[in-house]
C-alpha positions as CSV (number, residue, x, y, z in Angstrom):
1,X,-28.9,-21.8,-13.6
2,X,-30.0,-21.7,-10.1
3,X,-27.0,-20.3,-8.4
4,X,-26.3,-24.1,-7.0
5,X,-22.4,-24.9,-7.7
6,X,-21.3,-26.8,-10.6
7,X,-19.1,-29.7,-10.1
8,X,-17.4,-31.6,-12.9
9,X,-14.5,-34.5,-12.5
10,X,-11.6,-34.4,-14.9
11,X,-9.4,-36.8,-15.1
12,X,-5.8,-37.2,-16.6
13,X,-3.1,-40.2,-17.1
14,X,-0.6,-37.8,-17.1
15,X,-0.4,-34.1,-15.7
16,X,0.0,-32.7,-19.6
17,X,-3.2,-34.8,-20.3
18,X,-5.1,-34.0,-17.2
19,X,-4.0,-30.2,-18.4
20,X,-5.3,-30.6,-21.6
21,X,-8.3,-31.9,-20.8
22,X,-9.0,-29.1,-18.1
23,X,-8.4,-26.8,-20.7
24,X,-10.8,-28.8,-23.3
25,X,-13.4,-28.4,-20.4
26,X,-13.2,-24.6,-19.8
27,X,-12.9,-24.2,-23.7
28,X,-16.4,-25.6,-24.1
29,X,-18.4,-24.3,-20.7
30,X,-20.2,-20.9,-21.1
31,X,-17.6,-19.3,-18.8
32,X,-15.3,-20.1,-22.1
33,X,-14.5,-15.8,-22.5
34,X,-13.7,-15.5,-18.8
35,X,-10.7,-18.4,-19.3
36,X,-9.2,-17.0,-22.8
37,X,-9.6,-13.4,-20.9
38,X,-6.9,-14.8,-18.5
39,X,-5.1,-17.1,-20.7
40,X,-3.9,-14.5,-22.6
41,X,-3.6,-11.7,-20.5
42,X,-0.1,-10.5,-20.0
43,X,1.4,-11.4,-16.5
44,X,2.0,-8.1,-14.7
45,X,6.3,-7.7,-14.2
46,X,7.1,-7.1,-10.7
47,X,6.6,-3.4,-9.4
48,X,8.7,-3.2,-5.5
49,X,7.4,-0.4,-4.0
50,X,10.9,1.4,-3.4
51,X,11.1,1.4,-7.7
52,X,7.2,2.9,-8.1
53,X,7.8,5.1,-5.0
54,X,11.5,6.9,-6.5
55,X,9.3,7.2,-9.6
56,X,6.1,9.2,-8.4
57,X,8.3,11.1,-6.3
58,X,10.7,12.5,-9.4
59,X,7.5,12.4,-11.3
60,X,4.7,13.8,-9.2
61,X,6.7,15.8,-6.7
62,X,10.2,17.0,-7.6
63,X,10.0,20.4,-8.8
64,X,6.3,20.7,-7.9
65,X,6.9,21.3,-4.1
66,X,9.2,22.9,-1.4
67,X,12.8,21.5,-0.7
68,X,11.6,21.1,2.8
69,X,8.9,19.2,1.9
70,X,10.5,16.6,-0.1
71,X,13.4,15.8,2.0
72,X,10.8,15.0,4.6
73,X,9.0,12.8,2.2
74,X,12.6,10.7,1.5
75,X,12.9,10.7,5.1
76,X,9.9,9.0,5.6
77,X,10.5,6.6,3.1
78,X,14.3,6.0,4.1
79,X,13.3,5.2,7.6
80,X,10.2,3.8,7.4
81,X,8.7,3.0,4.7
82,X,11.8,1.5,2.6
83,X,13.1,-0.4,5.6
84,X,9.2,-1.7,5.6
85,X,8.3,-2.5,2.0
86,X,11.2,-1.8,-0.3
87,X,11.7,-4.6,-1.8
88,X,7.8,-6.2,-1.9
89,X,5.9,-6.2,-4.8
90,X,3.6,-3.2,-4.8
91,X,0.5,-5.8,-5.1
92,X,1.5,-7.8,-2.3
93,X,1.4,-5.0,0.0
94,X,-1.9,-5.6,2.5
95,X,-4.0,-2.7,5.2
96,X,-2.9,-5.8,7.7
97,X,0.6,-5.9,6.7
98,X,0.4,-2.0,7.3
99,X,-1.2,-2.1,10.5
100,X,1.5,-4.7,11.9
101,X,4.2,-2.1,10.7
102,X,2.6,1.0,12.0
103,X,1.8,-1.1,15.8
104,X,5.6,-2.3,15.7
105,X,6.4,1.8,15.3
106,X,4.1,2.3,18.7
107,X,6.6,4.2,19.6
108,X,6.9,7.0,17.4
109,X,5.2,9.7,17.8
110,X,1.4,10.1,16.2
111,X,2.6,13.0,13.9
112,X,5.3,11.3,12.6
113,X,3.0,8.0,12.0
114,X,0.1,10.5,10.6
115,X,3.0,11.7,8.0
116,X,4.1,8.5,7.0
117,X,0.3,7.3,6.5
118,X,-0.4,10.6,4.3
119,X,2.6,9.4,2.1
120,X,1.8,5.7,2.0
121,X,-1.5,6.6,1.0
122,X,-0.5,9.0,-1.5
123,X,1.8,6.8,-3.1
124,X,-0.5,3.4,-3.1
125,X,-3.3,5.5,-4.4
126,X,-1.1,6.8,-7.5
127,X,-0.3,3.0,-7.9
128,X,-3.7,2.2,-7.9
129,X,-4.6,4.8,-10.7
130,X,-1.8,3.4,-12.6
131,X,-3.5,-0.3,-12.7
132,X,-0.7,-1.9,-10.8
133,X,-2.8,-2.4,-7.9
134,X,-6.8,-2.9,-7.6
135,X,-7.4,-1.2,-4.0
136,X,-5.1,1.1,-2.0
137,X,-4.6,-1.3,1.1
138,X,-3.5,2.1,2.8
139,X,-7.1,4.0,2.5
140,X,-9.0,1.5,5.0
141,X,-10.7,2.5,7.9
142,X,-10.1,-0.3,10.1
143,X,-6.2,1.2,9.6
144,X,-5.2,2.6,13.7
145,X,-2.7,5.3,14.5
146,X,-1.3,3.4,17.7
147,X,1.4,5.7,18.6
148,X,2.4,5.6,22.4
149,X,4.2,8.2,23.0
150,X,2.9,11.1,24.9
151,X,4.6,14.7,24.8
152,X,3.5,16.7,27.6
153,X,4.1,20.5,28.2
154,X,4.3,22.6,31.8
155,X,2.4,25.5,31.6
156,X,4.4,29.0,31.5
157,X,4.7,30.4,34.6
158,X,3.0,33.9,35.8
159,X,6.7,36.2,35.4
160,X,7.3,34.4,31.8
161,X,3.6,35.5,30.4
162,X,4.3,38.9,31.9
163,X,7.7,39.2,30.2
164,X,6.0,37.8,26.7
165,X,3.7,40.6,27.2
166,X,5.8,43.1,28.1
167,X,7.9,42.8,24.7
168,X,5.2,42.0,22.3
């Protein structure tokens, strides 16, 4: 085998016998275990990611952390992620389809974005370790923060120091 692809013509009068013989073909190349391997591996039911996210959160979180902290974690998901991915298969999920949500929520502020990532992340990852996906789309580096909005403070003034100081 010199690494050079293989290409073999199959033909069929019918699609069941053009099936047939492409199975007859991969039954008796070298690559035969690969095939059954697939054949009869089960197909994977359909995991959305609002069902495996309500699941790691009353698994992995409820009871294990503050009240404060969870509410904030289903108000992330209610608002954003949910709206977001809810109903898509947990493997269709993609770092591009995240990046075109996160960009489209530009306006948000970068904390709130940085949360929602730190959840996302949390969540795919457990999915990953699980087996229902192969690589966390979420923990990729090319993944931006693009929030726009800027919060900007005035500085105290001189008599508002003084009185801080004054009482501490």
């Amino acid at each position: 085998d010199d690494g050079s692809p293989v290409v073999k013509r199959i033909s069929g009068n019918t699609e069941l016998e053009l099936a047939d013989n492409v199975v007859k073909m991969m039954l008796s190349s070298e690559r035969r275990s690969d095939f059954i391997q697939q054949a009869i591996q089960p197909q994977r039911p359909i995991t959305t990611f609002k069902v495996y996210a309500e699941e790691w959160l009353a698994t992995y979180k409820a009871g294990h952390i503050k009240a404060t902290t969870l509410g904030g974690y289903q108000t992330i998901l209610e608002y954003h992620l949910y709206p977001a991915y809810g109903d898509t298969d947990i493997a269709a999920i993609t770092t591009k389809s995240i990046q075109e949500m996160l960009n489209g929520k530009a306006d948000r502020s970068r904390k709130t974005l940085q949360d929602m990532m730190i959840l996302f992340r949390s969540i795919l990852e457990s999915a990953r370790k699980d087996g229902l996906i192969t690589v966390n789309p979420a923990d990729d580096s090319r993944i931006m923060i693009p929030s726009t909005k800027k919060t900007t403070r005035n500085a105290l003034e001189v008599d508002a120091v003084k009185d801080i100081i004054a009482n501490l």
